[in-house]
Residue, then its C-alpha position, 0 to 999 in steps of 0.5 A: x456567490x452561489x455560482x462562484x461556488x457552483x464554478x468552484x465545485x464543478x472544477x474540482x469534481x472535473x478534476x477528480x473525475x479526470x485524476x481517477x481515470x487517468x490513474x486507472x488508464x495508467x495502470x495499463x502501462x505498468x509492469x510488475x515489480x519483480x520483489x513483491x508483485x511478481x512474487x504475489x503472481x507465483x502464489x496467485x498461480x499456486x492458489x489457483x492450481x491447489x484450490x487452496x483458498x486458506x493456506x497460501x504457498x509460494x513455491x510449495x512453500x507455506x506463505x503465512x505473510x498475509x491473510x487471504x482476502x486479497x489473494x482471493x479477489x487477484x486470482x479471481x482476476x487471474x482466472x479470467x484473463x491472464x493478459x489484463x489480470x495486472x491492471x485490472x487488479x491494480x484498479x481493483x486493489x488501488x484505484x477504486x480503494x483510493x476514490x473511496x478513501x478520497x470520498x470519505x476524506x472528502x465527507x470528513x473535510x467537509x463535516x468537521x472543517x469546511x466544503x470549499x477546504x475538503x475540495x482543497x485538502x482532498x485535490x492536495x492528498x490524492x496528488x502527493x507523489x507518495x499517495x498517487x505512486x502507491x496507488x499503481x502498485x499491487x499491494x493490499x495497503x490501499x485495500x485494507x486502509x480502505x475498510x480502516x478509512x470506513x471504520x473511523x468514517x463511521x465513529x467520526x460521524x456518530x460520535x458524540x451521539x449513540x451509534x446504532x446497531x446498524x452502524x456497530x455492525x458495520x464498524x465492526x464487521x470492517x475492521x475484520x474483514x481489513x484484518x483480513x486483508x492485510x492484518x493486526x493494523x486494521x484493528x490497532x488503527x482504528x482502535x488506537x485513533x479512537x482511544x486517542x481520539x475520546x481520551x482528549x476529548x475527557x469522554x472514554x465513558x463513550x466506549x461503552x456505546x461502541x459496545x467492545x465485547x460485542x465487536x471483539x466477538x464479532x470480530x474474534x467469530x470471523x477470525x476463528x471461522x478463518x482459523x477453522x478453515x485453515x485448520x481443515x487443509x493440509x498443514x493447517x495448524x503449523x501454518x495457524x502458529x506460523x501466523x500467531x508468532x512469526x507474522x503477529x508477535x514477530x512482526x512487532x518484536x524481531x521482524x523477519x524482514x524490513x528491520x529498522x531503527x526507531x527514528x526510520x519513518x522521521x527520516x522518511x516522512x520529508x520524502x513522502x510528504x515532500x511539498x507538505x513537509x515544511x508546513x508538517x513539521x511546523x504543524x505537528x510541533x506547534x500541535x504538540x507545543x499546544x498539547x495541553x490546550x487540546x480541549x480547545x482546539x477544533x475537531x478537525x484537528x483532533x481528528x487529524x492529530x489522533x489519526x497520526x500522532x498514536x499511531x505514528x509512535x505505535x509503528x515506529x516502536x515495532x520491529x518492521x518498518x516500510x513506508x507504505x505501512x503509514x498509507x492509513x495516516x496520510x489522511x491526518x498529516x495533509x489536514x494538519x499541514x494545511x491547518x497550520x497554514x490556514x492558521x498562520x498565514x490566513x491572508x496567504x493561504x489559497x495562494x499556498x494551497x494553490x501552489x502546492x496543488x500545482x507542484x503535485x500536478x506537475x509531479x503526477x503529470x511527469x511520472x504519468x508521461x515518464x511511466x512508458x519509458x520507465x516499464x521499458x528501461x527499469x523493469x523486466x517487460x522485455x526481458x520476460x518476453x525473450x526468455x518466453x520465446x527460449x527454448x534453452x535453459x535459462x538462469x540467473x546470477x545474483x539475482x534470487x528474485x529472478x524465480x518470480x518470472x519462472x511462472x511468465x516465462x514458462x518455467x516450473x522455476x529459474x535457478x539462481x547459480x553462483x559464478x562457478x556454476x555460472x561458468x560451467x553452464x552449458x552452451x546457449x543458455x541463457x544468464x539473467x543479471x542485474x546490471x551492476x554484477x554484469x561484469x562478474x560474468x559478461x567475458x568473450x564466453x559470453x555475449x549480450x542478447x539484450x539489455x536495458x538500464x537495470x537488466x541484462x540477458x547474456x547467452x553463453x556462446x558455443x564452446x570451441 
C-alpha cells in the first residue's frame, strides 16, 4: 500500500510540475488582447513616463479603475525588457498566482478531506478550462485571489482555536495588500465566507479572537497611507472621490461598465464550469435542500459551501458583473462537485473523477497546440508589426479600441475616424478595421495590405 500511494504521489506531483511549466512556457505564445491588456500597456507606459506611482493615467486621462500593486509590479517588468515584459508578467501575475492557489487547495483538501482527494480535487480545478484560460491572461484576479486564498488559508487552519498575533497579522495584512491589488472584494470575500463560515457553525462569539478592530485598522492604515500619497501628486483629491464613488459605491450600484442582470452568472456558470456542471447543479441543490442539517455536515463542505454560496449571492446582487469576478469562488464549486459524486455514486466515483480529469486534459492539451494559430489568426500580432514599420498615417475605423496599439506602433495615438472621414483620408494611409465592418470601407479607393480572421489593414490607393 505505501508504495501504491508513493506511486500515486509521485504521478500527480510530475503532473503538477509539467502543468505549471507548460502554462508559463505558453505564456510565450500569447499576445495581448487589445480591450483590456494592451490598454494596461498605455497606463504602464504613462506610469512609467510620469513617475507617477499613485495616480494612474490612461491617455492623460485620470484611471481610477484599479488600485496601484499590480500596475507596479508590470512596469517593473516593462522597464527592464519591453520584449519579454508580457509573458513575464503573465507568469508573474498568473502562473506563480495560481500554484499557490493550487497549493493551498491542495493543503485545505488534504487537512479537512482527505491526501489521495486534494491530489484529485486539486488536478480537476487547476485543468477547468476557465481556470487554465484565466491564468494566461494579464489581470490582477489571479493576483488578488491569491492574498484572499491566503487570508481564508490561514482562518481555516486555526480555526476553532486561538489564532496568534502572528498569523492575525498576516491575515490581515493580506487582504489589505489584495485590496490593493484589485479592491473592496478581497475584503468582502474573506470577510463574507468567514462570517458564513462561524454562523453555521453556532460559534460568531469567535470573531472576538480574530480581534476586528485590530484588522480594521490594520487595514484602514494602509488604506489612508495610499490615500495620503495619492493626495500629494497632481489632481490627488478628485482621483481620491473618483475611487469612493465611481470605482467603490458605483460599482455595486450602477456600474459604468460590464451591467448585468441579477440571474448572469446562473447563466454562465454551465460554460465555466462545463464538465462539473451537472455534478454542480446537483451538489449545490442537495446542499441547499439540506441547509437545516449543516451542523452535521463534514467541514469541508462548510468550507466549500461558505466560499461559494455568501459570496455567489453578494456579487450576482451588485451592478457589475464579469466572469472572472467569481475566479476567488472556484475553489468551493469543484470541492462541492466531486463531494456530491463522492456521496453519490461512492463505488463510481474514481472512475468519474478520472474522466473528468481526462476531458479537462484533453481540453488543455488542444488549446495549448491551437494557441499559435490563435495569436496568428484572431489577434493583432501582425497586424502591430506592419503598422510599426509604416511610415504613413495610419487610422482606424469602428474600432475605438484600436489607440491601445498606438504606444506598439510608434504612435502618441491612433485616431478612430467615421466613414466620411474615412474616405477623405489622404492617399497611403493606412485603415485598421475589424472584419465585420470591412465592407463599409473596402471600395476600388482601397486595397487590402493584409488580413487575417478578425482584422483587416486597408491602405488607401493613390488618387487619380
Amino acid at each position: 500500500m505505501n508504495n501504491l500511494n508513493s506511486n500515486f504521489k509521485k504521478k500527480y506531483n510530475i503532473f503538477f510540475i509539467g502543468y505549471f511549466m507548460l502554462i508559463g512556457f505558453a505564456s510565450f505564445f500569447r499576445y495581448p488582447d487589445i480591450k483590456n491588456e494592451l490598454k494596461y500597456f498605455v497606463i504602464i507606459d504613462q506610469l512609467i513616463e510620469n513617475k507617477d506611482f499613485f495616480v494612474l493615467k490612461y491617455f492623460n486621462e485620470l484611471y481610477p479603475d484599479k488600485p496601484p500593486i499590480y500596475f507596479w509590479v508590470l512596469s517593473f517588468l516593462r522597464s527592464i525588457s519591453k520584449d519579454t515584459f508580457y509573458p513575464l508578467g503573465l507568469i508573474l501575475g498568473g502562473v506563480i498566482p495560481a500554484t499557490l492557489i493550487a497549493y493551498l487547495s491542495f493543503k485545505l483538501s488534504k487537512t479537512y478531506w482527505n491526501e489521495k482527494m486534494a491530489y484529485i480535487s486539486t488536478a480537476i480545478f487547476i485543468t477547468l478550462p476557465f481556470i487554465f484560460g484565466t491564468t494566461l491572461v494579464l489581470r490582477m484576479d489571479y493576483f488578488m485571489t491569491a492574498f484572499i486564498m491566503l487570508s481564508l488559508y490561514i482562518f481555516f487552519i486555526s480555526y476553532p482555536k486561538n489564532i496568534s498575533s502572528k498569523r492575525l497579522l498576516l491575515f490581515y495584512t493580506f487582504i489589505a495588500i489584495g485590496i490593493l491589488i484589485k479592491g473592496g472584494a478581497a475584503f468582502v470575500i474573506p470577510f463574507l465566507t468567514i462570517l458564513f463560515y462561524l454562523y453555521i457553525n453556532t460559534n460568531l462569539k469567535y470573531l472576538k479572537k480574530m480581534r476586528p478592530i485590530s484588522g480594521t485598522l490594520i487595514i484602514l492604515s494602509v488604506l489612508f497611507l495610499w490615500f495620503f500619497l495619492i493626495q500629494k501628486s497632481d489632481n490627488g483629491a478628485q482621483y481620491i472621490k473618483l475611487i469612493l464613488g465611481q470605482e467603490t459605491i458605483g460599482r455595486v450600484i450602477k456600474s459604468k461598465a460590464h451591467i448585468r442582470p441579477f440571474y448572469y452568472y446562473l447563466k454562465q456558470l454551465p460554460f465555466t464550469l462545463l464538465t462539473l456542471i451537472p455534478f454542480f447543479s446537483l451538489g449545490i441543490f442537495s446542499s441547499i435542500k439540506n441547509i437545516f442539517n449543516i451542523k452535521k455536515w463534514k467541514t469541508i463542505d462548510k468550507i466549500a459551501f461558505s466560499i461559494f454560496f455568501p459570496n455567489f449571492i453578494f456579487f450576482s446582487t451588485i451592478s457589475g458583473k464579469l466572469d472572472i469576478y467569481l475566479l476567488p469562488l472556484y475553489y468551493g464549486m469543484v470541492i462541492i462537485s466531486l463531494r456530491f459524486i463522492e456521496v453519490k455514486w461512492p463505488n463510481f466515483k474514481y472512475k468519474i473523477f478520472k474522466k473528468i480529469l481526462y476531458i479537462n486534459i484533453f481540453s488543455f492539451i488542444i488549446c495549448i497546440v491551437a494557441l499559435p494559430y490563435y495569436t496568428n489568426n484572431y489577434t493583432l500580432k501582425l497586424v502591430t508589426t506592419i503598422l510599426r514599420n509604416s511610415n504613413g498615417n495610419i487610422y482606424s475605423y469602428r474600432f475605438p479600441d484600436a489607440k491601445n496599439i498606438s504606444l506598439e506602433i510608434n504612435r502618441k495615438n491612433l485616431k478612430d475616424l467615421p466613414l466620411d472621414k474615412i474616405n477623405s483620408t489622404e492617399a497611403n494611409s493606412l485603415i485598421l478595421v475589424r472584419n465585420k465592418y470591412i465592407d463599409d470601407i473596402y471600395n476600388r479607393d482601397t486595397k487590402i495590405i493584409y488580413q487575417n480572421k478578425k482584422y483587416t489593414i486597408l491602405e488607401k490607393r493613390n488618387e487619380v
